[in-house]
N, C-alpha and C positions, 0 to 999 in steps of 0.2 A: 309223711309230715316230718319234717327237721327236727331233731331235740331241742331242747333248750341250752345244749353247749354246743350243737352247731352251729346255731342261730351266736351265740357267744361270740363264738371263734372267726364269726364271718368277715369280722372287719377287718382284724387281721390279715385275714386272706386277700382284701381290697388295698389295703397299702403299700403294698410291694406294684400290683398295676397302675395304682395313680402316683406313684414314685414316679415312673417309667413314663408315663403319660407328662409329667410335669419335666421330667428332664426332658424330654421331647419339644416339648412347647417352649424350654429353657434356651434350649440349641436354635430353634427355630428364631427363635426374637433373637438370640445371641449374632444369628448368620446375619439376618436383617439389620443389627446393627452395625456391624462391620461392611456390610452392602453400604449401608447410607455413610459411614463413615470415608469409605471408598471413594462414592461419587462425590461426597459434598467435599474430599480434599481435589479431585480430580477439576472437581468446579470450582474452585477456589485456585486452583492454578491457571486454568483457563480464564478465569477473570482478572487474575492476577498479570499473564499475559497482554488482554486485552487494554487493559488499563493503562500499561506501558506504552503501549504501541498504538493506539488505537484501534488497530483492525488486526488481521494477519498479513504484515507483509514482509518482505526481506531488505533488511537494511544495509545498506551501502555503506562502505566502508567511509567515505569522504576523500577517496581516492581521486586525481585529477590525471587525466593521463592527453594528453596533446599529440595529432599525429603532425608529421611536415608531408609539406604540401605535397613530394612525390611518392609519399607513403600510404598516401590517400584513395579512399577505395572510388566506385562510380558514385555520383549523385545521390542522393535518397529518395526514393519514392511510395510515395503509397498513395491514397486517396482517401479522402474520409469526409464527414459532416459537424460545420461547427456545431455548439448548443442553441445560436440561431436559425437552425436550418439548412444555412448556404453551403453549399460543399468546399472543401477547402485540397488541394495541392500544391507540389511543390512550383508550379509554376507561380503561383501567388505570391513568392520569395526570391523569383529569378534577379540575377544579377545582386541581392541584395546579403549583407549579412543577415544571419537569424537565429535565435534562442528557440528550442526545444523542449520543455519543462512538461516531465510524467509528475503526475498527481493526483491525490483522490482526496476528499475534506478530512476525511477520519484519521489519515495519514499525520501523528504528531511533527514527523521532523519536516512536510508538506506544511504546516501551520507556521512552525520556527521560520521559514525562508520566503516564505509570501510577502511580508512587508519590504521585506528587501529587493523582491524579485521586482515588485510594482515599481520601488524607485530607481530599480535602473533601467527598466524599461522606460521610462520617463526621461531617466537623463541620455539615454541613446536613440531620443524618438527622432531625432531631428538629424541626424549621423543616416537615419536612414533603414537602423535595424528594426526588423520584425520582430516580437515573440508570439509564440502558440503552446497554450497549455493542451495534453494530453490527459483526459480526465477517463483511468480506468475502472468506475468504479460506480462513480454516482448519477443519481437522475438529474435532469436538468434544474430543478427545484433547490435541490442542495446543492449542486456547481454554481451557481449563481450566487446563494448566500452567502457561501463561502468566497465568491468574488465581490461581492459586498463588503463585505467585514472586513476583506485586508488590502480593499481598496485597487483592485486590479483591475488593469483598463485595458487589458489586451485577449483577445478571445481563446477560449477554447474547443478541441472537436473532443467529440463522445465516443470514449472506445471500450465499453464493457465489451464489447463481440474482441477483444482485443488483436482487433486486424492489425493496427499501427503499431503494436506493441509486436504482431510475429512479423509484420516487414524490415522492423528495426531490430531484430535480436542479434546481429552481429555488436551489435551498441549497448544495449539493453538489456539485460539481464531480467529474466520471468519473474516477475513482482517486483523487480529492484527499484520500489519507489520510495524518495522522489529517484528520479536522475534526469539531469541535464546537460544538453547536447547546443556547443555550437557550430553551426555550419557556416560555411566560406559562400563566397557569391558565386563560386560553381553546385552550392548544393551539395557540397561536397560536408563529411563530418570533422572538423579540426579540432575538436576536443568533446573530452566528458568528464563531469563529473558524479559521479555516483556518492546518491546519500546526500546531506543540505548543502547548496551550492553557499560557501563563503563568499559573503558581497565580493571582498577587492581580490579575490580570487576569478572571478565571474566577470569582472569589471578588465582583468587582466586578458582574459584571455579573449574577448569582446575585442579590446581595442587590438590586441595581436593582427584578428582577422582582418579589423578594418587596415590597420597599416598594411600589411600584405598587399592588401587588393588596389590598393594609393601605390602601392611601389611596382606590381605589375603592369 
C-alpha cells in the first residue's frame, strides 16, 4: 500500500507528463493552424486569380501582327460542329473574307469585345464577310447565353476536345483566349490579333483583306 507521502507526492509526479502531453497537443493545433493558414492563403490567391480572369487562361498581349499575301501559309483547315449541330468547314468561307474569334463566356477580356465583335459583324454583313466563334470551353447552354447578352448574330462551333484550337496552333497560341484571326478569300490567315481584338484595329484589317481581293 502507498504511504501517505507517496500518495502526496503523486501529482507532482503527473505534471511534468501532462506538461508534455499539453505541449503536444499545443504543437498539434499549432501545425493545423498553420496548415489552414497555408491553404486558406493559397485559396485566396487562386480566387484572387480567378476573379481577375475569370477562368485560367493565357492572355494575349493585344499584339496585331499582319502576314503579306506571299508570306502566307496554305489555307486553314479543319472540320468541326456548330452549337446548332450543322457541321461547319472552311469550304463554308470559300471565296469569302472571314473573322475567326476563340472564345469561352467566363473569359473577361472575351466579354470586353463581344459587343464590338457583334457590331462589326453587322457592319460587314453585306461586304460579304463571314464570322465564326470558336467556343473552347463551354456547353451549349452557356455559349448561347452568352450570345444572347451581347447580342451576337453569327454562329459558333464547339471545341472543348480542342480539335480547331491544335489545327490552328501555328496562329493560336494554347489557351491564348480571346484571339482573332482574319483570313483572305483563299482561306488563307492575313492577320492576328491576340488578346481583345480593338474595334478600328479589327475594322482595319477587315477592310485590308477585302481591298486586296477587289484589286486581285
Amino acid at each position: 500500500m502507498s504511504s501517505p507521502d507517496s500518495a502526496a507526492h503523486q501529482p507532482d509526479r503527473l505534471r511534468p507528463v501532462m506538461g508534455r502531453r499539453a505541449l503536444i497537443g499545443a504543437s498539434g493545433l499549432m501545425a493545423g493552424l498553420l496548415a489552414l493558414t497555408a491553404c486558406s492563403s493559397e485559396n485566396d490567391r487562386l480566387a484572387e486569380q480567378a476573379a481577375n480572369d475569370g477562368s485560367n487562361y493565357v492572355a494575349g498581349d493585344g499584339s496585331v501582327q499582319e502576314f503579306a499575301p506571299e508570306e502566307r501559309g496554305e489555307p486553314v483547315h479543319f472540320e468541326s460542329t456548330l452549337f446548332d449541330g450543322s457541321t461547319v468547314e472552311p469550304s463554308r468561307w470559300e471565296g469569302e473574307v472571314a473573322v475567326i474569334n476563340f472564345w469561352y463566356a467566363a473569359c473577361a477580356p472575351c466579354r470586353v469585345e463581344a459587343p464590338d465583335l457583334a457590331e462589326i459583324h453587322e457592319e460587314f454583313a453585306d461586304d460579304g464577310v463571314q464570322f465564326y466563334g470558336v467556343n473552347t470551353r463551354d456547353t451549349q447552354p452557356t455559349a448561347e447565353a452568352f450570345e444572347r447578352r451581347f447580342g451576337i448574330g453569327y454562329p459558333s462551333m464547339e471545341d472543348r476536345d480542342g480539335q480547331v484550337m491544335l489545327a490552328m496552333t501555328d496562329y493560336v497560341p494554347p489557351s491564348a483566349v480571346p484571339t482573332t484571326l482574319v483570313l483572305d478569300r483563299e482561306g488563307r490567315v492575313s492577320a492576328r490579333i491576340l488578346g481583345i481584338a480593338e474595334p478600328g484595329t479589327l475594322r482595319a484589317l477587315i477592310t485590308t483583306a477585302l481591298e486586296e481581293s477587289a484589286e486581285a
